[in-house]
C-alpha positions as CSV (number, residue, x, y, z in Angstrom):
1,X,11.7,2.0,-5.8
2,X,11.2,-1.5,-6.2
3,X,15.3,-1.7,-6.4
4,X,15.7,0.1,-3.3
5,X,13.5,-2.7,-1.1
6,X,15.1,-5.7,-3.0
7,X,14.8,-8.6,-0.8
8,X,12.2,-7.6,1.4
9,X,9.1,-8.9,-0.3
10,X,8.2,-10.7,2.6
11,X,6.9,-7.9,4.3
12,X,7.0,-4.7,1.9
13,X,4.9,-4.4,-1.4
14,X,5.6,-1.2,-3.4
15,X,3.5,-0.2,-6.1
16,X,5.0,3.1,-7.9
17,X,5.4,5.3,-5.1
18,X,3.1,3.1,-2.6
19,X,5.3,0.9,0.0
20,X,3.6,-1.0,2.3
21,X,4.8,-3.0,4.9
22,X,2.5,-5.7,6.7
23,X,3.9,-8.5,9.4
24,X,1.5,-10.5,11.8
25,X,3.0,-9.0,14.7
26,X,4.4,-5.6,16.3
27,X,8.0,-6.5,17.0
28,X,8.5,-7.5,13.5
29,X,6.5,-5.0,12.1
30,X,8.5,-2.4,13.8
31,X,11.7,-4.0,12.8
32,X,10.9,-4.2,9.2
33,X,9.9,-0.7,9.1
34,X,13.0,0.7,10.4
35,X,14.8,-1.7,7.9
36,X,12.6,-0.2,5.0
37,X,13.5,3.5,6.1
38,X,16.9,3.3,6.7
39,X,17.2,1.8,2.7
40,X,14.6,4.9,1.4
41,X,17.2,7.5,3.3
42,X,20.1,5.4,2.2
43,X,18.7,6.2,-1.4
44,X,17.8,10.0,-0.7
45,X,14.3,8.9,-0.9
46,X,12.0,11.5,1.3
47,X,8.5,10.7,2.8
48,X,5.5,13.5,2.9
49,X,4.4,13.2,6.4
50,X,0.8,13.9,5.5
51,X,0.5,10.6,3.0
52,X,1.8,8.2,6.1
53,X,0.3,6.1,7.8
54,X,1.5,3.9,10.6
55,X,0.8,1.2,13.1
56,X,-2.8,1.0,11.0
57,X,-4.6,-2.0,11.3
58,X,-6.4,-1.4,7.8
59,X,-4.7,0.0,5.0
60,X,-6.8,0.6,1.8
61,X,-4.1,-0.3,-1.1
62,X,-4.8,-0.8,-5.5
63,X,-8.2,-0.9,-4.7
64,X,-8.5,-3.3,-1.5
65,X,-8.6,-3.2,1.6
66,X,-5.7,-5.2,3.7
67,X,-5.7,-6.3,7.0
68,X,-4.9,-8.8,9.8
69,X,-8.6,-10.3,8.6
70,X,-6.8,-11.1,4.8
71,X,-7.5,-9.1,1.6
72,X,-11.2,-7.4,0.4
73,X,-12.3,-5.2,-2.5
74,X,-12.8,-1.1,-1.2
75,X,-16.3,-1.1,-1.4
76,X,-15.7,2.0,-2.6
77,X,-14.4,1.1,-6.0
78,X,-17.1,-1.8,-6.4
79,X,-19.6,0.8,-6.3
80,X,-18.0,3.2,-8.8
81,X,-18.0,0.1,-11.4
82,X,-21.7,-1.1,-10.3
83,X,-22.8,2.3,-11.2
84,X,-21.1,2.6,-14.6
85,X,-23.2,2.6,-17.4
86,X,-22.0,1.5,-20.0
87,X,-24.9,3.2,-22.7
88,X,-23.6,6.7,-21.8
89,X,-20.6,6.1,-23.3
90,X,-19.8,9.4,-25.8
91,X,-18.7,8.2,-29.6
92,X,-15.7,10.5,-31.1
């Protein structure tokens, strides 16, 4: 995947089979993502309607949450790691 958006880093982070695309504006951001999905159908590359999301202003992504506002951890995952305990760990 990550050969497919070669050259794009500047607005498209792919982790496995994750690709986001972020710009500081609409025009660009519309651009870029037409650039992005003419290279995934130029690789035979499909998209499951139902895991897309666009236009978003928030987009939670490895555990953060990214927006216009910068970068935060998912409170989310914070709180699964504040509640682990690390006693009740089982020995094999």
């Amino acid at each position: 995947m990550n050969g497919v958006v070669e050259g794009m880093s500047d607005f498209c982070l792919v982790y496995q089979d994750d690709v986001n695309i972020f710009n500081s504006n609409f025009n660009d951001h519309s651009r870029h993502l037409l650039a992005v999905l003419d290279r995934l159908q130029n690789a035979n590359i499909t998209l499951k309607k139902d895991r897309c999301t666009f236009g978003a202003k928030e987009v939670k992504f490895l555990g953060h949450i990214v927006s216009c506002d910068g970068i935060k951890m998912n409170p989310e995952k914070v709180e699964v790691v504040s509640a682990f305990d690390p006693h009740k760990i089982e020995n094999n």
